[in-house]
Short mmCIF file of the C-alpha atoms (twelve columns), coordinates in Angstrom:
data_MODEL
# 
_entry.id   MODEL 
# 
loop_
_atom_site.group_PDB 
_atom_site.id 
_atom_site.type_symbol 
_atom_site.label_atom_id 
_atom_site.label_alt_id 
_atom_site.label_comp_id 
_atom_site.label_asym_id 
_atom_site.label_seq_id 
_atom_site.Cartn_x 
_atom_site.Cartn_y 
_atom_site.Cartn_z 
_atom_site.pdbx_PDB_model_num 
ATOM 1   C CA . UNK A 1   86.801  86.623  102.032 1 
ATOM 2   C CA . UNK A 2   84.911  83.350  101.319 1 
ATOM 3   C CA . UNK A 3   87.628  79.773  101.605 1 
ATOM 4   C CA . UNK A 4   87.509  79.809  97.528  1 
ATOM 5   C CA . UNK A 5   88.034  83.497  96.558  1 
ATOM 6   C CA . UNK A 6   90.863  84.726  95.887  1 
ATOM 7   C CA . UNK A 7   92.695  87.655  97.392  1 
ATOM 8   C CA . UNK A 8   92.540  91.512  95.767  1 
ATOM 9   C CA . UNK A 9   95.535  92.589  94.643  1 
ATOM 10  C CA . UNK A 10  96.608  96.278  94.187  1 
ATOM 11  C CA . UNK A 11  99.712  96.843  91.928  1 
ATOM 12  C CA . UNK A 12  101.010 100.226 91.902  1 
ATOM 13  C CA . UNK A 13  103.037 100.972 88.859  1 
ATOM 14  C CA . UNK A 14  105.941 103.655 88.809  1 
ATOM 15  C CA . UNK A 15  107.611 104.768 85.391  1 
ATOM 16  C CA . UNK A 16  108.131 107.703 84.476  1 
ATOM 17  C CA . UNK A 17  109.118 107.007 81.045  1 
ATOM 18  C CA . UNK A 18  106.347 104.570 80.126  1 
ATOM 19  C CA . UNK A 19  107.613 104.805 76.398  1 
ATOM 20  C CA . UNK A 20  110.874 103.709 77.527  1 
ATOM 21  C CA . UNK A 21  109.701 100.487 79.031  1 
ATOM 22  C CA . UNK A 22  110.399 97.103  77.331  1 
ATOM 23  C CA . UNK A 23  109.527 95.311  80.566  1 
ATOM 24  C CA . UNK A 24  107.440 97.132  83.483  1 
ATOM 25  C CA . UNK A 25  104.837 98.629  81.220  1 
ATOM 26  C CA . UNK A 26  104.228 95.225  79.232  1 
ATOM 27  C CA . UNK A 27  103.882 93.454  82.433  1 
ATOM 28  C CA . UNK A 28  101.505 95.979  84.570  1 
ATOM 29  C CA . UNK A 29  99.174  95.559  81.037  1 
ATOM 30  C CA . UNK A 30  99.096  91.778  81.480  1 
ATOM 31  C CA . UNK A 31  99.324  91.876  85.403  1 
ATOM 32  C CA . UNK A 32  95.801  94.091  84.881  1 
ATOM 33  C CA . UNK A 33  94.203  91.322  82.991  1 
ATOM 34  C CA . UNK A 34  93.873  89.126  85.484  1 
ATOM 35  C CA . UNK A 35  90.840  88.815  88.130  1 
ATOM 36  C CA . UNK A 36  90.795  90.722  91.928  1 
ATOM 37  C CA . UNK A 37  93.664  92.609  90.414  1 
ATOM 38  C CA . UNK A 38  93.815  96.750  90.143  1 
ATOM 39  C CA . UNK A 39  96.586  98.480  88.983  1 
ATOM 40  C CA . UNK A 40  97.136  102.361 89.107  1 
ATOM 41  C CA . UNK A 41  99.810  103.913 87.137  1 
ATOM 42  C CA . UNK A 42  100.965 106.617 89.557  1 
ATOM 43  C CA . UNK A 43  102.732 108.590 87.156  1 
ATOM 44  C CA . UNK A 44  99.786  108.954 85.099  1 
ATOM 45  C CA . UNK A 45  97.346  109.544 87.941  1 
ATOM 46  C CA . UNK A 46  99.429  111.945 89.709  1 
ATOM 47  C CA . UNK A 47  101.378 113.780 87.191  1 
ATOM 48  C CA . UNK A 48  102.750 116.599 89.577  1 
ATOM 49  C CA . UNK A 49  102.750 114.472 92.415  1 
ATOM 50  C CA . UNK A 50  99.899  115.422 94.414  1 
ATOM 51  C CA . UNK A 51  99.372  112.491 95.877  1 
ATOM 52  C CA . UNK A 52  94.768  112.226 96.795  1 
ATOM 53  C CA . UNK A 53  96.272  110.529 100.251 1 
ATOM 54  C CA . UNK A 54  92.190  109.786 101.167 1 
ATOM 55  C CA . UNK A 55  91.834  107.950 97.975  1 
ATOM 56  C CA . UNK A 56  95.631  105.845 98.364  1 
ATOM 57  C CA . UNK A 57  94.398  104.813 101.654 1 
ATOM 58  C CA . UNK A 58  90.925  103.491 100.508 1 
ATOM 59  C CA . UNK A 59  92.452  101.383 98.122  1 
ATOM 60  C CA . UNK A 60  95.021  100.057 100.262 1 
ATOM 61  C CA . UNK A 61  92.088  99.226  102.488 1 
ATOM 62  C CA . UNK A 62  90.145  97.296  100.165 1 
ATOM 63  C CA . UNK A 63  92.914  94.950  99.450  1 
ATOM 64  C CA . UNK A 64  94.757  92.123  100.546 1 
ATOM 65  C CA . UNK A 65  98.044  91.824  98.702  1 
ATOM 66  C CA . UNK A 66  99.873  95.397  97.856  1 
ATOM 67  C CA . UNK A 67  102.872 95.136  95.247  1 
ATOM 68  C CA . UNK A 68  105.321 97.849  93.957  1 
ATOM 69  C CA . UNK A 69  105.485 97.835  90.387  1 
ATOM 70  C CA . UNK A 70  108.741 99.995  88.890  1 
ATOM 71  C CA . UNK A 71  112.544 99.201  87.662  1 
ATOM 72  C CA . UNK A 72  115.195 99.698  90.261  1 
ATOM 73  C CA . UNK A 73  116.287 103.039 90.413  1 
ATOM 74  C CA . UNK A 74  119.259 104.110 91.992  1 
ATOM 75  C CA . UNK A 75  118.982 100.961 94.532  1 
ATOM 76  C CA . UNK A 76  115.400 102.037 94.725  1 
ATOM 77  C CA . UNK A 77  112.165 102.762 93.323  1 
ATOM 78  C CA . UNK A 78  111.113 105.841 90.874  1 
ATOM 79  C CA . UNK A 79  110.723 109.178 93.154  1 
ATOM 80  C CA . UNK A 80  106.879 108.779 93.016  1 
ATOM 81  C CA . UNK A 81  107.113 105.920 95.126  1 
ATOM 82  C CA . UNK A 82  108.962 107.662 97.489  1 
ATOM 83  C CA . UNK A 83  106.241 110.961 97.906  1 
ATOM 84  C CA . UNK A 84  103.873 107.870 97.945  1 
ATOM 85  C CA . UNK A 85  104.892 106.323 101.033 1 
ATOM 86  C CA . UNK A 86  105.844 109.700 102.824 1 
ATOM 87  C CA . UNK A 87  102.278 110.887 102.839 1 
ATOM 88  C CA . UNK A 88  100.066 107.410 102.284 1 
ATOM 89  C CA . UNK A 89  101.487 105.541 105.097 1 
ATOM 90  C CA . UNK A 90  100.291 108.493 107.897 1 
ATOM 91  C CA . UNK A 91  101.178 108.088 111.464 1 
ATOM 92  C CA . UNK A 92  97.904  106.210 113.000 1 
ATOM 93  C CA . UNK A 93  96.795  104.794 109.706 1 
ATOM 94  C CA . UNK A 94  99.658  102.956 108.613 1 
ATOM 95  C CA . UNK A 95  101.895 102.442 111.887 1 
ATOM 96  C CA . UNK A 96  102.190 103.582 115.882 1 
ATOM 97  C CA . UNK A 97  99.942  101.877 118.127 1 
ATOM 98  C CA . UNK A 98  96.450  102.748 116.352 1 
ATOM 99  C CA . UNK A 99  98.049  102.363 112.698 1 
ATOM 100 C CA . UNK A 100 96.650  99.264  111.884 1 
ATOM 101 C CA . UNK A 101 95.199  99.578  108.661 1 
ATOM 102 C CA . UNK A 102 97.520  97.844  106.727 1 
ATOM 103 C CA . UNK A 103 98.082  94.921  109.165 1 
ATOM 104 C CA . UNK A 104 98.138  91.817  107.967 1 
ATOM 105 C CA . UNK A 105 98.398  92.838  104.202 1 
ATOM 106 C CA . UNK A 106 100.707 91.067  102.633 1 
ATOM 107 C CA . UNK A 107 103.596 93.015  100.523 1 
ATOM 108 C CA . UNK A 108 105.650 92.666  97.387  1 
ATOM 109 C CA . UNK A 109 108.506 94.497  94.748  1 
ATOM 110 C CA . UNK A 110 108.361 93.317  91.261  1 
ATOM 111 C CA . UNK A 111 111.355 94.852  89.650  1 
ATOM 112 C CA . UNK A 112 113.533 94.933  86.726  1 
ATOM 113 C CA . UNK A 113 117.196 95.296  87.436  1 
ATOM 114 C CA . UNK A 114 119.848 96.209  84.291  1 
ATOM 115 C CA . UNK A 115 122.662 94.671  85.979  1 
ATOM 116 C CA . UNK A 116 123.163 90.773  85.565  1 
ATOM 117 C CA . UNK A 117 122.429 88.144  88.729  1 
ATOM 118 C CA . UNK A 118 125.818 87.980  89.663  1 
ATOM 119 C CA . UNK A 119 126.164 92.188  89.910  1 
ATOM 120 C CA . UNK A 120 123.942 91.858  93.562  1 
ATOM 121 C CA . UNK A 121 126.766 89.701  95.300  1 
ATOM 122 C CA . UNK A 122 128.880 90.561  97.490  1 
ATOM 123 C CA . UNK A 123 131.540 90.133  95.314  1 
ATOM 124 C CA . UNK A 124 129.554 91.287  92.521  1 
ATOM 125 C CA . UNK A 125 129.643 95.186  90.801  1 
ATOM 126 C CA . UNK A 126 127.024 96.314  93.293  1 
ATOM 127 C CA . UNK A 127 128.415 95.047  96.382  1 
ATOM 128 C CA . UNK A 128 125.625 93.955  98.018  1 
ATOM 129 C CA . UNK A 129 122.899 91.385  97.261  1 
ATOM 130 C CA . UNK A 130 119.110 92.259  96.029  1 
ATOM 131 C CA . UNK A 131 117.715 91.296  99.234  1 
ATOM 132 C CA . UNK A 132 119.993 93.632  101.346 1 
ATOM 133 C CA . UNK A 133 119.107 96.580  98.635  1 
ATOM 134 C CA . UNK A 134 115.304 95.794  99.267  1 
ATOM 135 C CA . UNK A 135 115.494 96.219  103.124 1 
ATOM 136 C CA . UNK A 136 114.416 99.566  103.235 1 
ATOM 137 C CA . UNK A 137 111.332 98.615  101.522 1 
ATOM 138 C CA . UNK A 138 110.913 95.260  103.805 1 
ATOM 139 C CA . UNK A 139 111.378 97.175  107.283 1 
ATOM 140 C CA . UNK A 140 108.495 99.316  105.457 1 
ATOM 141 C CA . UNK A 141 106.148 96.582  105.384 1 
ATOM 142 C CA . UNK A 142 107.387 95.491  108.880 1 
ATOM 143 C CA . UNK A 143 106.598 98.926  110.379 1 
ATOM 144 C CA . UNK A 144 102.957 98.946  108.827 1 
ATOM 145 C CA . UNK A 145 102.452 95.662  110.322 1 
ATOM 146 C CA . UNK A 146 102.581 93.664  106.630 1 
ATOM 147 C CA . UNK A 147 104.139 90.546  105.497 1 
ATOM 148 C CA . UNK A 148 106.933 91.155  103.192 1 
ATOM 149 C CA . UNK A 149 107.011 88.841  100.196 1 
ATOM 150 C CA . UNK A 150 110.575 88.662  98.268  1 
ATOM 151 C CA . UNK A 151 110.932 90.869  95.228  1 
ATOM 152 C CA . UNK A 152 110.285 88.987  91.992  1 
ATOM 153 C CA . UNK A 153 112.774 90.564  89.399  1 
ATOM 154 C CA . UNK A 154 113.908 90.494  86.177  1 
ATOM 155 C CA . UNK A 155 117.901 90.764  85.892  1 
ATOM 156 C CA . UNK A 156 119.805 92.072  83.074  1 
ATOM 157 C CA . UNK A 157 116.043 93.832  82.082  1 
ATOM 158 C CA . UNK A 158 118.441 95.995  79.332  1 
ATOM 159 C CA . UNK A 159 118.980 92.518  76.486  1 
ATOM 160 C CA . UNK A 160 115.565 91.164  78.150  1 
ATOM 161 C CA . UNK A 161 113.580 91.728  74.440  1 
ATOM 162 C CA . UNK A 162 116.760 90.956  72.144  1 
ATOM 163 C CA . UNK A 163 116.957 87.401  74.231  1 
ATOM 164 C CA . UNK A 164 113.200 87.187  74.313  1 
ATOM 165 C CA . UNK A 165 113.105 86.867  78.178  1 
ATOM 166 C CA . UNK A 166 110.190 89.225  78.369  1 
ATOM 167 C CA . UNK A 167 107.050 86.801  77.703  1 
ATOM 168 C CA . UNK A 168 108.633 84.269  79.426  1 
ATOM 169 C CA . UNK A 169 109.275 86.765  82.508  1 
ATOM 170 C CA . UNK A 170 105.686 87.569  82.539  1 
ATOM 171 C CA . UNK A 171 104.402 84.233  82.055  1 
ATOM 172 C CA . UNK A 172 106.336 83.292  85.375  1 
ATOM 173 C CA . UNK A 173 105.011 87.115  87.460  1 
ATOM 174 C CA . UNK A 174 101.608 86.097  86.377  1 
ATOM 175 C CA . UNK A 175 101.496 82.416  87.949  1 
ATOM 176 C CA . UNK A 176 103.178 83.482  90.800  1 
ATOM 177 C CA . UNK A 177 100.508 86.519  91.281  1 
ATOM 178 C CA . UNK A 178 98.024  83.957  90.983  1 
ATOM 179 C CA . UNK A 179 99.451  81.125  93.432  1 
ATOM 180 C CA . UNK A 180 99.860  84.134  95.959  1 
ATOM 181 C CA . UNK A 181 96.026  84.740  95.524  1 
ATOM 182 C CA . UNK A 182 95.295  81.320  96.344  1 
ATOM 183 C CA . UNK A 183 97.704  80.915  99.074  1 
ATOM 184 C CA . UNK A 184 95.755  80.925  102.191 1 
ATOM 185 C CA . UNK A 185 98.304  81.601  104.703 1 
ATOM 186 C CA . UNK A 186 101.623 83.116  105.019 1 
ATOM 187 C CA . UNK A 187 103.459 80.054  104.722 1 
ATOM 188 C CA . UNK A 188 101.917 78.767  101.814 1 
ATOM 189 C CA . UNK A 189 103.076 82.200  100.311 1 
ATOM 190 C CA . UNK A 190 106.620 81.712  100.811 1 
ATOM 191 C CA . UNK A 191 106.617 77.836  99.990  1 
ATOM 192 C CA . UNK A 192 104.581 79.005  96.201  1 
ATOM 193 C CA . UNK A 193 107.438 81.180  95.992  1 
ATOM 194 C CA . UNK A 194 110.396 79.076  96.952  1 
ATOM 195 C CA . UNK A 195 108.412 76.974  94.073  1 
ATOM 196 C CA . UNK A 196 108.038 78.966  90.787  1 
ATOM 197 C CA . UNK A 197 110.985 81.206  91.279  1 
ATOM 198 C CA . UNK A 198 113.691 78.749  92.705  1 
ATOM 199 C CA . UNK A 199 116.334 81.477  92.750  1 
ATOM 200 C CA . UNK A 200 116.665 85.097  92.163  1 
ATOM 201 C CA . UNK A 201 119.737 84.683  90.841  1 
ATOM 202 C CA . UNK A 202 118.153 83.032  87.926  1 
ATOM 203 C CA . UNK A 203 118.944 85.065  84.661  1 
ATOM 204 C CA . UNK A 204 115.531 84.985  83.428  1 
# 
């Protein structure tokens, strides 16, 4: 990749009630606008949920910045994402000692979340905060030998379009996508980050 370019992004989305979406769907649309991005709906492209392994694999080789797409589900991801990972990321393509495919990828969640900021507290309804609830996904990305990102979400997704939070939401996924593809290091990453979404706790 030439010093200017920016990196390829591969989004894949998981719904599987696209007509149900206010947020996700809206976003992945707008998300697929944008240059050195490709985004595959899963549920559409595998709608029994036989994964093509060969062709997941390919993709995740031709790109440099692999996100998760999907609301949060049961403090997790829609079950597509699930059969995804058990039979993309293979022994010796993904992780062990010859797995090395993915390595140096960087990795992200963008989420929407019903419950409000202060639900993923300790304290809070859920218990436990987003980051703990994402570490299944982040020790994922560690094993494959990627760079986890923090998720970018949307709290309280359910009043999102009756408080007109979802433009401004995407607005705010889109320039981070785009600092994150002109970020040429890790570090510059996380500081673009720590700079257009201050807090996850925000109730944007």
């Amino acid at each position: 990749m030439s010093e200017n370019a920016l990196k390829s992004v591969l989004i894949l989305l998981a719904h599987p009630s696209p007509h149900r979406s206010e947020v996700n769907i809206a976003l992945a649309q707008s998300l697929a606008e944008m240059d050195a991005v490709t985004l595959v709906d899963l549920y559409r492209e595998y709608p029994t949920l036989e994964i093509d392994v060969d062709r997941e694999q390919q993709r995740l080789r031709q790109h440099d910045i692999i996100v998760f797409l999907h609301p949060l589900y049961w403090y997790s991801a829609p079950a597509i994402l699930k059969e995804w990972q058990d039979l993309v990321l293979e022994y010796g393509f993904a992780y062990g000692s010859s797995g090395l495919a993915l390595k140096g990828k960087w990795f992200l969640n963008i989420i929407s979340a019903g419950g409000k900021a202060e639900a993923y507290q300790a304290e809070g309804y859920n218990h436990y905060t987003l980051a703990q609830l994402m570490r299944p996904f982040e020790m994922t990305a560690t094993l494959c030998h990627m760079d986890y990102l923090p998720a970018l979400v949307l709290f309280d997704a359910r009043t999102a379009a009756e408080q007109h939070r979802i433009l401004p939401h995407i607005q705010r996924v889109r320039a981070t996508l785009r600092k994150l593809q002109s970020s040429a290091t890790l570090s510059d990453a996380h500081a673009q980050l720590s700079q257009l979404l201050p807090s996850q706790a925000d109730h944007d």
